[in-house]
C-alpha positions in Angstrom: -25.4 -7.9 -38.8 -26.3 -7.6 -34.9 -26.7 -10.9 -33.0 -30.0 -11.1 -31.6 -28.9 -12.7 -28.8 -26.7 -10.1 -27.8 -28.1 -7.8 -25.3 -28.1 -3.9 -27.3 -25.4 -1.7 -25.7 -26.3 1.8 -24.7 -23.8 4.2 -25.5 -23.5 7.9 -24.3 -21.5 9.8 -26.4 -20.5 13.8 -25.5 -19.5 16.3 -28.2 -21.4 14.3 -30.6 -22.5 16.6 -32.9 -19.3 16.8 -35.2 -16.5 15.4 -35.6 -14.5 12.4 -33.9 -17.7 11.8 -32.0 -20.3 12.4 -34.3 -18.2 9.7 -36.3 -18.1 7.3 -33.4 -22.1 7.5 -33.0 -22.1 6.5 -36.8 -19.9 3.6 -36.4 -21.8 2.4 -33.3 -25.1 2.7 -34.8 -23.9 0.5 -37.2 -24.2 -2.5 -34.5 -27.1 -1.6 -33.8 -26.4 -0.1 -30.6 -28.7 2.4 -28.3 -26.8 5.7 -29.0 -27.1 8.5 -26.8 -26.1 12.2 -28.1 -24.6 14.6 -26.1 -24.0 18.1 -27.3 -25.0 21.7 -27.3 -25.5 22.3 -31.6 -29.4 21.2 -32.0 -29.0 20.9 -36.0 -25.8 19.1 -35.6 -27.6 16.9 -32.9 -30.6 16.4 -34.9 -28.5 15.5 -37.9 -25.8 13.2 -36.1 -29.3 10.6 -34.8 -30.8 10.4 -38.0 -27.0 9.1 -39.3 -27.0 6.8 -36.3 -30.6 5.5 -37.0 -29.8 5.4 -41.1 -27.0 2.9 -39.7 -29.3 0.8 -38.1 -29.0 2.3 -34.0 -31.1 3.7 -31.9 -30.3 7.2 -31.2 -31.8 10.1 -28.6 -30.6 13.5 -28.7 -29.9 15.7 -25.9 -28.9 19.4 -26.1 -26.1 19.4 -23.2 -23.3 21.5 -22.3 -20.5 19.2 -20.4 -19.3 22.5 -18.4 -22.4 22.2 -16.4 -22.3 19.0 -14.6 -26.0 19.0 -13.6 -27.4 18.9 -16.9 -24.2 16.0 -17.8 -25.9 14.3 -14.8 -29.4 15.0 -16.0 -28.5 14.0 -19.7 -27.2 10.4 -18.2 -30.9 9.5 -16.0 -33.0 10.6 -19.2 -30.1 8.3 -21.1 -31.2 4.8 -18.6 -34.4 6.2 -18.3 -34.5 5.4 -22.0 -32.5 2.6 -23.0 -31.6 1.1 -19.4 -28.4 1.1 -18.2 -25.3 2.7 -19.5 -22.5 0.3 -21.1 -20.3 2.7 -22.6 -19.7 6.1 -21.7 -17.4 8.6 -24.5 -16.0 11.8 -23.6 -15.4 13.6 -27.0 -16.6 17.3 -26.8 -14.0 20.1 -26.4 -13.0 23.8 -27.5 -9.8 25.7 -27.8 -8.5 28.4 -28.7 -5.8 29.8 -31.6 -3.2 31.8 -30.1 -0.7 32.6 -28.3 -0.8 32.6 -24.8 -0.3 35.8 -23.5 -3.1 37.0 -26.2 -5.9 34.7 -24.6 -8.0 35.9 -22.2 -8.1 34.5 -18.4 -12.6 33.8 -19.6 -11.2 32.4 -22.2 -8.9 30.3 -20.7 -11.6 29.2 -18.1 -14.3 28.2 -20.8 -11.4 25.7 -23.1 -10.8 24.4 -19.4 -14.0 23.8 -18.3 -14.9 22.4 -21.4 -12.3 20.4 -22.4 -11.0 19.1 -19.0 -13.7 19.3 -17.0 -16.5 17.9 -19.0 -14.5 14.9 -19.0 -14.6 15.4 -15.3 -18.3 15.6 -15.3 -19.0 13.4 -17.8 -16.9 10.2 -16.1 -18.5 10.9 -12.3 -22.2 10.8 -14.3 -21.1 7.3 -15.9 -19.1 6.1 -12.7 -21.7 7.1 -10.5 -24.0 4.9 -12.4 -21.5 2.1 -13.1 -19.8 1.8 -10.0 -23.5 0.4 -8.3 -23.6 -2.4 -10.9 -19.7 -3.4 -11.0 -20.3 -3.2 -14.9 -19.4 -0.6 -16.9 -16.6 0.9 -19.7 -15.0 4.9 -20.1 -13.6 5.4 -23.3 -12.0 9.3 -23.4 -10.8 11.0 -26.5 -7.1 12.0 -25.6 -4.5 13.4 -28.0 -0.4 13.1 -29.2 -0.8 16.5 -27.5 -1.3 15.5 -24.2 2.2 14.1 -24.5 3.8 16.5 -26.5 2.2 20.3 -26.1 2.8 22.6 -29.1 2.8 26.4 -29.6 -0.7 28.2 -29.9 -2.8 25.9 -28.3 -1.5 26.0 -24.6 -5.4 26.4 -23.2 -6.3 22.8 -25.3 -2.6 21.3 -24.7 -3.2 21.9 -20.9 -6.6 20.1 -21.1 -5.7 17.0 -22.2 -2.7 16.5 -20.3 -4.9 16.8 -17.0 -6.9 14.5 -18.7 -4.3 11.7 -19.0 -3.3 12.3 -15.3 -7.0 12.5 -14.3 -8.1 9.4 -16.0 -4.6 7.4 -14.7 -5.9 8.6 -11.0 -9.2 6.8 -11.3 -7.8 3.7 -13.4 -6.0 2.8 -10.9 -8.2 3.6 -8.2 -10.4 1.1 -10.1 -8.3 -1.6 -9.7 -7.9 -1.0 -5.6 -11.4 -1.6 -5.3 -11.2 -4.6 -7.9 -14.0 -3.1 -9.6 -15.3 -4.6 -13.3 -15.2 -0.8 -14.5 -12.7 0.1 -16.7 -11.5 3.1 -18.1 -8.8 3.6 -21.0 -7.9 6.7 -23.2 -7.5 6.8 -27.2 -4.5 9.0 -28.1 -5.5 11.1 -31.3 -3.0 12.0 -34.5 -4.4 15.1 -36.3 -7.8 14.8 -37.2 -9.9 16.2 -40.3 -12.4 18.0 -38.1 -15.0 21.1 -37.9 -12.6 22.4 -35.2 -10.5 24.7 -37.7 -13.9 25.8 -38.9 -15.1 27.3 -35.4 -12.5 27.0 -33.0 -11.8 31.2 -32.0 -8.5 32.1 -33.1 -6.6 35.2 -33.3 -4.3 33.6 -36.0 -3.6 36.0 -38.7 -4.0 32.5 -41.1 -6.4 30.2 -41.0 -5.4 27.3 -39.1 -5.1 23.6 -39.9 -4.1 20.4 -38.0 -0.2 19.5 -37.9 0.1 16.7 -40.6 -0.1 14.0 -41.4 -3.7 14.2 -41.3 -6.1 11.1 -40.6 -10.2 11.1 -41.2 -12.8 11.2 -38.1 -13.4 7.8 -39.1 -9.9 6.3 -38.0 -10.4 7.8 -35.1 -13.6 6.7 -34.1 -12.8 3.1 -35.5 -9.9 3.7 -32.5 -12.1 4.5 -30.4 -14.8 1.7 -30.3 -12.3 -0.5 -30.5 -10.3 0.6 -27.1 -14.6 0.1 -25.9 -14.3 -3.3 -27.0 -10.7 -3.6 -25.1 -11.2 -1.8 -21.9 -8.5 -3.7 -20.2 -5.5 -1.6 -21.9 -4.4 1.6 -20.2 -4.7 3.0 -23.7 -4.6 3.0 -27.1 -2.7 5.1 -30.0 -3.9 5.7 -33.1 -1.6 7.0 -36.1 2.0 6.5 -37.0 2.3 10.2 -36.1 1.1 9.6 -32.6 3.4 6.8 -31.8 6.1 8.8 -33.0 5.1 12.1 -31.2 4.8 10.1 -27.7 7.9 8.8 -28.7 10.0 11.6 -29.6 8.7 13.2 -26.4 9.9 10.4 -24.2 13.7 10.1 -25.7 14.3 13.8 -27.0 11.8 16.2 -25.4 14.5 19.1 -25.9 15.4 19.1 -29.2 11.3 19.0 -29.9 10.9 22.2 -28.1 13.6 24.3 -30.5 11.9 21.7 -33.7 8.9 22.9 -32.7 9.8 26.9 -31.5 10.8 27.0 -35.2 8.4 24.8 -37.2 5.3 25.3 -34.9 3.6 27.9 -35.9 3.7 27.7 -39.9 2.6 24.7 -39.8 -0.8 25.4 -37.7 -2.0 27.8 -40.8 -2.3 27.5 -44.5 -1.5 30.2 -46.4 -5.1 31.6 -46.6 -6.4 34.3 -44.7 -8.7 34.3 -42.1 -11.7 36.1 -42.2 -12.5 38.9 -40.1 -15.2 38.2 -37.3 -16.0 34.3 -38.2 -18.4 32.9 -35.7 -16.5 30.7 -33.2 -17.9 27.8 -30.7 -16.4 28.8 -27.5 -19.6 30.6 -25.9 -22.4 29.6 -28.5 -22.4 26.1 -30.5 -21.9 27.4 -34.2 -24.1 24.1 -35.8 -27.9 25.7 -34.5 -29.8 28.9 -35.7 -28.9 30.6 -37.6 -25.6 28.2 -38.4 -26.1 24.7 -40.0 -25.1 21.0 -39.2 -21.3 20.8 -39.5 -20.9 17.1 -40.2 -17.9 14.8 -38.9 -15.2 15.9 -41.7 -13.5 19.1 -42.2 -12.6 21.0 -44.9 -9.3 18.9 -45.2 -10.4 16.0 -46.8 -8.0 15.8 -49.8 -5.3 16.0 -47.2 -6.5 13.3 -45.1 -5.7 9.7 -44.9 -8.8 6.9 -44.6 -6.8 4.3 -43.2 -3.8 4.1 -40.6 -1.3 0.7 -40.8 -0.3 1.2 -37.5 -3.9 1.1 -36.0 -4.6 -2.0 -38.4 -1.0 -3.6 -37.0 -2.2 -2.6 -33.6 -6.2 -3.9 -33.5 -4.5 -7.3 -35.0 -2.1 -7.9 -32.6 -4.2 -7.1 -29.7 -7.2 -9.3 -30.8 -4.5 -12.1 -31.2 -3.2 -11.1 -27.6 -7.0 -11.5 -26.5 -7.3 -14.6 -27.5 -4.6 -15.9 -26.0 -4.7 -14.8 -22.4 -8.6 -16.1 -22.7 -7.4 -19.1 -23.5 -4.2 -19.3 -20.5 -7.4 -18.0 -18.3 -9.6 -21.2 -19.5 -6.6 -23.4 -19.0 -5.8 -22.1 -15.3 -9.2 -22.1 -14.8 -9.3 -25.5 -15.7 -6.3 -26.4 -13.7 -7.9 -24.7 -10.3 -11.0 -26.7 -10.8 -8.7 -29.9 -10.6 -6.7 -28.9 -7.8 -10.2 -27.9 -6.0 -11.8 -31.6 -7.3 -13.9 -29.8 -9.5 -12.8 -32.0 -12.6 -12.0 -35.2 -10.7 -13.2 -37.3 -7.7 -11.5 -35.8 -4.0 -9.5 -38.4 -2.8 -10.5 -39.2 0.8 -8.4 -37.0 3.3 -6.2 -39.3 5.1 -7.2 -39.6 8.9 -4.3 -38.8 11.5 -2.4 -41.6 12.8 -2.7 -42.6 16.9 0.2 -41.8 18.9 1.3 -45.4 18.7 1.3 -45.3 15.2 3.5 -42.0 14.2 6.2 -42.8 12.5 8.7 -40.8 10.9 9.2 -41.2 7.3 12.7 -40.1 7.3 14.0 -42.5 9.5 11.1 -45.2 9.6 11.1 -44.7 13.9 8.4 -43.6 15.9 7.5 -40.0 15.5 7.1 -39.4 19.3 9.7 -41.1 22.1 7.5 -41.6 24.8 4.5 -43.4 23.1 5.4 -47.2 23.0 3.3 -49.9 21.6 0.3 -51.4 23.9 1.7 -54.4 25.9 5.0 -53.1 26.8 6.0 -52.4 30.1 6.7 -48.7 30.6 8.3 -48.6 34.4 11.3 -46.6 34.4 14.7 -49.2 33.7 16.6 -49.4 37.4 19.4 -47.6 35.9 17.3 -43.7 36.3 18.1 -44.2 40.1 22.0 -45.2 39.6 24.6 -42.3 40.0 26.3 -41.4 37.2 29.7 -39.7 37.5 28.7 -36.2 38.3 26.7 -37.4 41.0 23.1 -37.4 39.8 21.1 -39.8 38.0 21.2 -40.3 34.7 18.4 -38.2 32.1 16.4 -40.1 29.1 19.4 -38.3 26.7 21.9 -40.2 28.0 20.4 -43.3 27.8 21.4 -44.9 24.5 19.3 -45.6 21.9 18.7 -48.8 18.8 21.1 -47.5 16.4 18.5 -49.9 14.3 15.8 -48.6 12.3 12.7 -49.9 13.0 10.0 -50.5 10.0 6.9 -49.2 10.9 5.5 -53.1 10.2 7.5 -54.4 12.7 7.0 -54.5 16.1 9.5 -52.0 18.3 11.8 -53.7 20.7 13.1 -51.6 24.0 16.6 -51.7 24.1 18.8 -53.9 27.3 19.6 -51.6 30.4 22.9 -50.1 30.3 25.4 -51.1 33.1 27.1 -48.2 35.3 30.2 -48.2 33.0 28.2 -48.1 30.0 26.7 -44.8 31.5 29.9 -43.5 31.9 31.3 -44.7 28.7 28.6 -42.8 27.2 28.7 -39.6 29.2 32.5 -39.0 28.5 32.8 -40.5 24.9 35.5 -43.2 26.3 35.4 -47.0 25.7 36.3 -48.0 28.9 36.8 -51.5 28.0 39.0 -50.9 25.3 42.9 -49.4 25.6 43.2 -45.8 25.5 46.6 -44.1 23.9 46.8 -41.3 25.7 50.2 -40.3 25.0 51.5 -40.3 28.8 53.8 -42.8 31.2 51.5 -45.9 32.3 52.9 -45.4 36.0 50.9 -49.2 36.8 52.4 -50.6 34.2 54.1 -54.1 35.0 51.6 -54.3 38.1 49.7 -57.4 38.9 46.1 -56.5 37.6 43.5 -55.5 40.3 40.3 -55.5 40.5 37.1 -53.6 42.5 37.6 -50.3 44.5 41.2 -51.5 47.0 43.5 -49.5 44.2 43.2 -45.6 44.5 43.0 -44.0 40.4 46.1 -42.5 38.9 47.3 -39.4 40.7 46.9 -37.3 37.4 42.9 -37.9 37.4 40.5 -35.6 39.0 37.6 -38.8 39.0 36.3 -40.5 42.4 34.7 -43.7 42.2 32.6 -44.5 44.6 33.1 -47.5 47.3 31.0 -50.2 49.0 31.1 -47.7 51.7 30.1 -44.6 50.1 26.1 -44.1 50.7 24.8 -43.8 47.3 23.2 -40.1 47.9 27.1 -38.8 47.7 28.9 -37.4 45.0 32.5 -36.6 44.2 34.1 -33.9 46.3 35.8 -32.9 42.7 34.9 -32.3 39.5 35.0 -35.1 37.2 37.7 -35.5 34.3 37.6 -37.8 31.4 38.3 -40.9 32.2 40.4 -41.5 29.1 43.7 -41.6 31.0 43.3 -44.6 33.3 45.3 -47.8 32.0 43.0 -50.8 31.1 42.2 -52.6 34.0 42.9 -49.9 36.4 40.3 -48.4 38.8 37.3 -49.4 36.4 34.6 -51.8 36.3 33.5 -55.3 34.4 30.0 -54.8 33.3 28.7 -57.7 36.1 30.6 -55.9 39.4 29.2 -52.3 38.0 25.9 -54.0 38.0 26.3 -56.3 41.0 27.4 -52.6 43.2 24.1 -50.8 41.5 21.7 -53.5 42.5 23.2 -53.4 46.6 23.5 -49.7 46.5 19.6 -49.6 45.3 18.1 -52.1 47.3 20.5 -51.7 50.7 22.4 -48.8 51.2 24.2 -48.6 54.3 24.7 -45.6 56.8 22.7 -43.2 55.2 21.6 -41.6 58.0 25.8 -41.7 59.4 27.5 -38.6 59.0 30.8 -39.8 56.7 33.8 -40.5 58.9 37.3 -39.9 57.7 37.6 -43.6 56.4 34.8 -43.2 54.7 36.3 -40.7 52.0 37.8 -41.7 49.0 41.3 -43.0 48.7 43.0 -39.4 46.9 
């Protein structure tokens, strides 16, 4: 029973008039849909609405041949002009041709292509062309196991429908580029019970019959309104036979060819004759004057299956997949519109700390050295203008730091001003006031201890200590060496002379203006 509040689908269905797609306008019709037929056979058109209608659709019939894409593009304005627009659009119609290759003519040949390959053609830029505008929209085309796996006699049909599986994976995915809400998929076919071995041409000396096993038009169409109800698939298979034709294809494509160069062509034609000129369909639709409506079945139908497992297996299974990934897309859904704050208050975005409140939370100190809390004095500490032992003042690196972590609570203390020797202690990595084993002779050793700058270094050390004398703008005349191998005592100073000399040599250097005299120098 249709749902009322369901808006009626509009359905455009070519080749309509028999077979796998008159069967599909039956099965549509039973939802009550808006059922447009598409074919050239007016009794078989004619006949196929009033089955849709007696199923409880709508139905308009329009004589059409798919080979002509202006009257395909015609057919689809009278089709919204009618019903509005277009949901579903089915490619079904086609022609072929019994024989073997070399006996089919190159018109021939033309007419099965343009019919069979390029009335898809036509008929999907009609529907895309309509689609496309409204972002809305679903393809369903009538492939076959044969577009996988050709077989002898029909290399004109065999051709179409592998075109079609590479035409109709071209637009898929040119689809999805454009993130359109179109879709297109393709049903793969078994061997159907069809009017086809009735009017197909064929130059068989037998009359010819589909492969087996052999399913009814109405698995097929069940197929195919069910790949219209799930779009979303690339496509869809129908019949253990197909699955195992694709499959055989894909694993042992050799060993088909001999199966089939011996098997092939017996088992395309029964063991009756055929009779001498039977009207065919390739230029002139056979169901019109003076032919009759052909119906949906063959003459096969006590060699035909009703039902296929594997399509059952298959509908199941993907109707239990569909319900699963709507449900992950309501949970994400669900879980984006948290994350957004669509399912709970926003917290308030935090505001951005002043620059005398960044802290670092890895080491609980202030994020940024030179910004120190208000009220503390931030002149430079007299030490910046004291020489240090390669003759230049001192940068902020090697000034130490508090090896304490301060707590962002508490308030930040500057550390104490480092004396001269503490500068130098930290520029070479020696403790200066601490013994140094340096593995060599102490040649002071047993000396009375001295003090200040009246005791030249050690002979083996490269450093110069500047004197009383020594205006504070000059350096060493020699490279500096660790100080690591003076003896305690020797040539250093305490932490108050270091201090006491940096204060004078600030405040009152002498001779600055003097060129150095000879005295002046450094004892060496």
């Amino acid at each position: 029973m249709t749902d009322p509040a369901k808006k009626t689908e509009t359905v455009v269905i070519t080749g309509a008039s028999a077979g796998i797609g008159r069967a599909t306008a039956e099965l549509f019709g039973k939802r009550g849909a808006n059922v447009v037929l598409l074919a050239r056979g007016v009794d078989g058109l004619r006949e196929a609405a009033k089955a849709v209608e007696d199923a409880g659709g709508t139905a308009l019939e329009i004589s059409t041949d798919v080979a002509d894409f202006q009257a395909v593009d015609a057919a689809a304005a009278m089709a919204e002009t009618s019903f509005g627009p277009i949901d579903i659009w089915v490619n079904a119609a086609f022609t072929s041709v019994f024989a073997p290759f070399w006996e089919i003519k190159p018109d021939e040949f033309r007419r099965v292509t343009e019919v069979s390959y390029l009335g898809f053609v036509h008929g999907t830029m009609a529907a895309l062309a309509r689609m496309r505008p409204r972002n809305q929209g679903t393809i369903v085309q009538v492939g076959s196991a044969l577009g996988y796996r050709a077989i002898p006699l029909q290399s004109a049909y065999c051709g179409a429908k592998h075109a079609i599986n590479g035409f109709t994976e071209s637009i898929r995915t040119e689809l999805m580029h454009d993130h359109s809400q179109v879709k297109i998929t393709i049903v793969q076919m078994p061997a159907v019970n069809t009017p086809q071995f009735n009017w197909v041409l064929s130059r068989l000396p037998r009359r010819p019959q589909p492969v087996p096993p052999i399913y009814e038009p109405e698995v097929a169409a069940e197929g195919v309104v069910f790949a219209a109800d799930h779009p979303d698939r690339k496509e869809h298979w129908v019949g253990a036979s197909t699955v195992g034709t694709i499959m055989a294809q894909k694993f042992a494509a050799p060993l088909l060819d001999q199966y089939l160069a011996r098997t092939g062509f017996n088992s395309q034609q029964t063991d009756e004759r055929e009779p001498a000129n039977r009207p065919h369909n390739l230029w002139q639709p056979v169901d019109q004057p003076p032919g009759s409506d052909q119906g949906a079945h063959g003459r096969f139908d006590g060699k035909s299956k009703s039902s296929s497992v594997q399509l059952t297996i298959t509908e199941r299974v993907e109707e239990a997949g569909a319900t699963v990934r709507n449900a992950f897309d309501k949970l994400l859904g669900a879980g984006r519109d948290n994350l957004l704050g669509g399912g709970r208050p926003r917290q308030p975005k935090p505001q951005p700390k002043s620059s005398q409140e960044t802290w670092s939370e890895a080491t609980s100190q202030q994020g940024d050295q030179d910004a120190l809390p208000a009220g503390h004095d931030t002149t430079p500490p007299a030490h910046d203008t004291t020489p240090s032992a390669h003759g230049a003042a001192p940068s902020a690196e090697t000034v130490p730091s508090s090896t304490e972590a301060t707590p962002p609570s508490a308030e930040p203390t500057l550390p104490e001003s480092p004396t001269p020797s503490e500068i130098r202690m930290s520029e070479t990595g020696a403790d200066l006031h601490q013994p140094q084993d340096t593995g060599l002779p102490d040649p002071f050793e047993g000396a009375p201890p001295l003090s200040g700058m009246d005791v030249p270094p050690p002979a083996d050390t490269a450093a110069v200590v500047p004197t009383e004398d020594t205006p504070w703008w000059r350096g060493p005349e020699t490279p500096p060496q660790a100080e690591s191998t003076m003896s305690p005592g020797v040539g250093t100073l305490s932490p108050d002379e270091g201090a006491q000399m940096a204060d004078e040599e600030v405040m009152a250097p002498t001779e600055t203006d003097a060129p150095p005299t000879e005295t002046d120098q450094p004892h060496s």
